[in-house]
C-alpha positions in Angstrom: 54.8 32.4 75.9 58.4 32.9 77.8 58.8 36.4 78.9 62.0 37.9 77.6 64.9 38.8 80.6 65.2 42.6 80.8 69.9 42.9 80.5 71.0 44.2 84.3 73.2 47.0 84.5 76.2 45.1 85.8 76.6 46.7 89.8 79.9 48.5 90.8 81.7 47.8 94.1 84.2 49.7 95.6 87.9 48.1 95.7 88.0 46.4 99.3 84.0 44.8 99.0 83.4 41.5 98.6 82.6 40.7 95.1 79.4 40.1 93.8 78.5 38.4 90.4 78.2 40.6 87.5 80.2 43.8 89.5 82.6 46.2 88.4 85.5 47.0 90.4 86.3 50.3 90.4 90.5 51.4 91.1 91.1 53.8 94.0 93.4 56.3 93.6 96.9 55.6 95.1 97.7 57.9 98.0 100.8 59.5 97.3 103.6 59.5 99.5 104.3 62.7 101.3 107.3 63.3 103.1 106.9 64.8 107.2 108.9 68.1 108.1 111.4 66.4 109.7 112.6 63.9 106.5 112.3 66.5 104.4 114.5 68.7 106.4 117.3 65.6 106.9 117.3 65.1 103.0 117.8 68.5 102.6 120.4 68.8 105.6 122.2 65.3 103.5 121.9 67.1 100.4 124.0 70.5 101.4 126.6 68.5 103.1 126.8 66.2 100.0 127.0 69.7 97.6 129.3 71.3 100.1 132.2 67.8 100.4 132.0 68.1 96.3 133.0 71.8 96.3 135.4 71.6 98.8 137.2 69.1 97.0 137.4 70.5 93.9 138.3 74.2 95.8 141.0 72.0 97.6 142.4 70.5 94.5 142.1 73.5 92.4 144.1 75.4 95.5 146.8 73.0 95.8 147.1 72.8 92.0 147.9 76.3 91.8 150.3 76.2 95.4 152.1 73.0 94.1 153.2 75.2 90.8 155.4 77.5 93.5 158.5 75.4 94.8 158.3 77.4 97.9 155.3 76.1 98.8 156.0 72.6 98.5 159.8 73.6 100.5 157.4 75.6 103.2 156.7 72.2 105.0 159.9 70.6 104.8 162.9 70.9 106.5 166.5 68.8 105.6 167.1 67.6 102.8 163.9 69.4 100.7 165.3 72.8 102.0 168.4 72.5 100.8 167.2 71.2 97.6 164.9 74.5 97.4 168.0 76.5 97.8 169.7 75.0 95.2 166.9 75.5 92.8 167.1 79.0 93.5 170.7 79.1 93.0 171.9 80.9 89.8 174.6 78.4 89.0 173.1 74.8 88.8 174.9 72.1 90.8 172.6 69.1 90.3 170.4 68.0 87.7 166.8 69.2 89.3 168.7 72.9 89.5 169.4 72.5 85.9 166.0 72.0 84.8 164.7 75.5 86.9 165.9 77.4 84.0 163.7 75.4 81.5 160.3 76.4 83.9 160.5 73.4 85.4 159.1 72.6 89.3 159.0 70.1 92.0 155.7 68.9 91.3 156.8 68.9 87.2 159.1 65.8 87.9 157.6 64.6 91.2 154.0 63.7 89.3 153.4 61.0 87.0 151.7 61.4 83.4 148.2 62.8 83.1 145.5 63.8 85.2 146.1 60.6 87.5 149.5 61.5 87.7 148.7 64.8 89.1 145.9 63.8 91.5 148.3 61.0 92.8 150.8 63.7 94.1 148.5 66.3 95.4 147.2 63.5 97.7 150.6 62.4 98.8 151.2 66.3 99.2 147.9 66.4 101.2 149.2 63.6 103.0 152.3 64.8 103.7 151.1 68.3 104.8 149.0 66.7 107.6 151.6 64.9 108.9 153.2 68.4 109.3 150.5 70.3 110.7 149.9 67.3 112.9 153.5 67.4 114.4 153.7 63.5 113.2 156.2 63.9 110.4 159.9 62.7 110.5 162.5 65.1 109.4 165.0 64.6 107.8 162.2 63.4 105.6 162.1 59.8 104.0 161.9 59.1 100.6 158.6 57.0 100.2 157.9 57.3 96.6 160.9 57.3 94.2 160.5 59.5 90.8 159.5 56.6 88.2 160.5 56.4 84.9 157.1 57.8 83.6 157.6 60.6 85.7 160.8 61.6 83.4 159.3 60.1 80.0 156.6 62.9 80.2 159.3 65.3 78.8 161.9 62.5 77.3 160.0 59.8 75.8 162.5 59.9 72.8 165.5 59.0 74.6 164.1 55.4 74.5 163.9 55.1 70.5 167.3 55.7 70.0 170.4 53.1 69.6 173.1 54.9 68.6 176.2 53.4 70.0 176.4 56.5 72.6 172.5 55.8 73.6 171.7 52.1 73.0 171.5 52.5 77.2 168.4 54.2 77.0 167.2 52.2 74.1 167.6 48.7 76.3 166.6 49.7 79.3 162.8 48.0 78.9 164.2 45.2 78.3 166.6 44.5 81.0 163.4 45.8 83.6 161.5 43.3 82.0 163.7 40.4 82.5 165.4 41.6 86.0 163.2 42.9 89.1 166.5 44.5 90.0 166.9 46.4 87.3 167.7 49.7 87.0 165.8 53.2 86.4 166.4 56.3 85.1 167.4 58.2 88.4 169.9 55.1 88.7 172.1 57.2 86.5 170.1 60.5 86.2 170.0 61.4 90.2 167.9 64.8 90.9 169.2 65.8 93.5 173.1 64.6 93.7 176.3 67.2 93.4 178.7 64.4 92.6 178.0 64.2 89.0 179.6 66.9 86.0 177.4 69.5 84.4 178.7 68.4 80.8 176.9 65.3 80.7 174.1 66.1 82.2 175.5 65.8 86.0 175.7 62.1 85.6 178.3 60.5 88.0 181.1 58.4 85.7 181.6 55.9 88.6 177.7 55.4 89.4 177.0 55.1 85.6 179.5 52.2 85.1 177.9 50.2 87.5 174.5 50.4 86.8 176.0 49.2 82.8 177.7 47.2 83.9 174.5 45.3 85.7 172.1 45.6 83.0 175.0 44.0 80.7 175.1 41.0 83.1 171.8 40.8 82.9 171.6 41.0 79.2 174.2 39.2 78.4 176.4 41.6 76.6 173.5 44.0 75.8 172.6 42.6 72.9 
């Protein structure tokens, strides 16, 4: 009569034995990774000067944002022509058209930023820029224009110039098109300059002369205009 096999308890091993038949492997707990004094300390040290960059940037921003809302500070780190521009602006009988607009609450950084958040951001680091140079001794007076006042710079306040053709206005109303078909085109300072005394205070300190020409152009351009 066969005698009847007695079931083994199957063996464990530990992980890193050689296997046997029938064993159970059993896991061994991952070491967990523990950083030394020293990494911890650099991380840390990488951390602060990470936290620090983000809040000085933001303090500088936030600084210059409320500066750049003085037009004496921006005219502080300028000589010829911005001083004399300052001067006007101060100036209780407008001569030019950026005098003009001082009585509406109106400063530098109002016209010399574009639209938006970008806009502003854009400036403040050209102002940045330009305030290094000055600091630095590096930058050129009389000071060079670098970045002329755009047309979205002035459309922040008159975009509704552009809808209307009237026959005293159709100018305004055709100006797109003749930059879109001519890289020559004109812009709103071609007529509107800022800062120019040559123009007359009844229509908006535009120079007669200077106007003709720039319609002139764009009817070349256009073909009659229409």
């Amino acid at each position: 009569m066969a005698k009847k096999k007695t079931p083994q308890k199957p063996k464990t091993r530990l992980a890193g034995q050689p296997a046997q038949k029938g064993a159970t492997a059993v896991p061994v707990p991952a070491k967990k990774a523990v950083l030394s004094p020293k990494k911890y300390a650099i991380l840390l040290t990488l951390g602060g000067l990470v936290l620090l960059g983000i809040l000085l940037t933001v303090g500088g921003f936030t600084f210059a944002a409320v500066q750049e809302q003085r037009d004496p500070f921006c005219a502080s780190c300028h000589t010829q022509p911005e001083s004399t521009f300052f001067q006007r602006a101060s100036a209780a009988q407008a001569v030019d058209l950026a005098s003009a607009h001082t009585p509406k609450d109106t400063r530098c950084i109002n016209c010399h930023s574009g639209p938006g958040l970008t806009g502003r951001v854009n400036a403040e680091l050209l102002g940045a820029h330009n305030a290094l140079l000055w600091y630095t001794g590096k930058a050129v007076q009389p000071a060079k224009l670098t970045s002329p006042i755009g047309d979205e710079n002035c459309l922040k306040c008159h975009q509704e110039v552009t809808g209307q053709r009237a026959r005293n206005n159709h100018f305004h109303g055709f100006l797109a098109r003749w930059q879109a078909n001519d890289l020559r085109a004109g812009t709103c300072v071609s007529c509107h300059s800022g800062h120019a005394t040559d123009g007359d205070s009844q229509t908006q300190f535009l120079n007669v002369a200077r106007t003709e020409q720039v319609c002139s152009a764009c009817h070349q351009a256009l073909g009659g205009g229409d």
